[in-house]
PAPA-574407 format. One record per residue (C-alpha): z, x, y. Coordinates in Angstrom, 1 decimal. Layout:
BEGIN
+--------+--------+--------+
:     zz :     xx :     yy :
+--------+--------+--------+
:      Z :      X :      Y :
...
+--------+--------+--------+
END
This chain:
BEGIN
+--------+--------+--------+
:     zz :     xx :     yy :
+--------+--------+--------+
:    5.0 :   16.4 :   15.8 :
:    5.3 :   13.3 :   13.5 :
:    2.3 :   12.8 :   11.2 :
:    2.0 :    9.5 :    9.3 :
:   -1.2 :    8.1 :    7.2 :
:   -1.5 :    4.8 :    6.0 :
:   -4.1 :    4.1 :    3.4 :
:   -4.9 :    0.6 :    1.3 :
:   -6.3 :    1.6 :   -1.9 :
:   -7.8 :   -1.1 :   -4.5 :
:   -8.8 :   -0.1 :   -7.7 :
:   -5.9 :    2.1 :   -8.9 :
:   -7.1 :    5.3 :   -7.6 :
:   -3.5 :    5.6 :   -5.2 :
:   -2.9 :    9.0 :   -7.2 :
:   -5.8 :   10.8 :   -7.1 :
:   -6.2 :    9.9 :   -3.4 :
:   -2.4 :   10.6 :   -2.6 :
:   -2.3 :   14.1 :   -4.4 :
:   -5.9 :   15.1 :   -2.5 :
:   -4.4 :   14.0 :    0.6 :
:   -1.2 :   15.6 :    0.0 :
:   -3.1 :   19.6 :   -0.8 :
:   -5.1 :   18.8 :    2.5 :
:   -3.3 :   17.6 :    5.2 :
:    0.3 :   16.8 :    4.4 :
:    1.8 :   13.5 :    5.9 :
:    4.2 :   10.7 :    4.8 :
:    2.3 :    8.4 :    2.5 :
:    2.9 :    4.6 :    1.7 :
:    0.5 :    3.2 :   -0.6 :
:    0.7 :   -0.9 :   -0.7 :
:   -1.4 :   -2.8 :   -3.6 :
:   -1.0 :   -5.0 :   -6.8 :
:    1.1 :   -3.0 :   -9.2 :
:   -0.1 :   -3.2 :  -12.8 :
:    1.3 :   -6.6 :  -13.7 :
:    0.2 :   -9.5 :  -16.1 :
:   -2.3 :  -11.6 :  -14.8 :
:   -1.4 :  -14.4 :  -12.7 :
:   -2.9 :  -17.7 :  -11.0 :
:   -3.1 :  -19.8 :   -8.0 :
:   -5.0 :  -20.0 :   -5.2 :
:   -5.7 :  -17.0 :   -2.9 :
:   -2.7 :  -17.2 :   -0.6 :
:    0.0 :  -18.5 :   -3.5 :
:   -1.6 :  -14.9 :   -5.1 :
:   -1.2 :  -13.3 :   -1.9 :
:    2.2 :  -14.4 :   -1.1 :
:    3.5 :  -13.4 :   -4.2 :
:    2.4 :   -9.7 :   -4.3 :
:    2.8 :   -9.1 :   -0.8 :
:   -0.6 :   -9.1 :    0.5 :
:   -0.5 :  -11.4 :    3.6 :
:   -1.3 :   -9.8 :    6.6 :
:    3.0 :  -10.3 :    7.6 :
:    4.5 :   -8.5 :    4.6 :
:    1.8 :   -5.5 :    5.2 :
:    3.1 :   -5.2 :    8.7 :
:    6.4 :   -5.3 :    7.3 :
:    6.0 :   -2.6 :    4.7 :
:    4.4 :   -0.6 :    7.2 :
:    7.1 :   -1.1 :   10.1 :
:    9.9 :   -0.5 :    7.9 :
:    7.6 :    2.7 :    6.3 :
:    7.1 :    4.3 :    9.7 :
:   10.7 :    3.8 :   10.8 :
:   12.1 :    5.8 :    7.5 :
+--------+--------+--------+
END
């Protein structure tokens, strides 16, 4: 049986989530967010666009993630 949990995490708490999860039930884990970059600006989407956070590059990342 193939297990598989997907979580969107804001707020930098990916570790402390991903190593709980990981002691309680293990399962693949993919965690998607801003990584810890300079500030940037533009307008929502242009921001969105850039760090992979439209609705199409989270579908991708998660397609590509389950097939692995």
């Amino acid at each position: 049986m193939r297990r598989g949990l997907i979580l969107r995490i804001i707020g930098g708490l990916g570790s402390a989530v991903a190593e709980v999860t990981s002691e309680r039930m293990p399962a693949k884990l993919k965690r998607i967010g801003v990584r810890d970059v300079f500030g940037k600006s533009g307008t929502n989407e242009e921001m969105k666009k850039k760090f992979g956070l439209r609705s199409e590059d989270i579908a991708e990342e998660v397609v590509s993630f389950l097939e692995s």
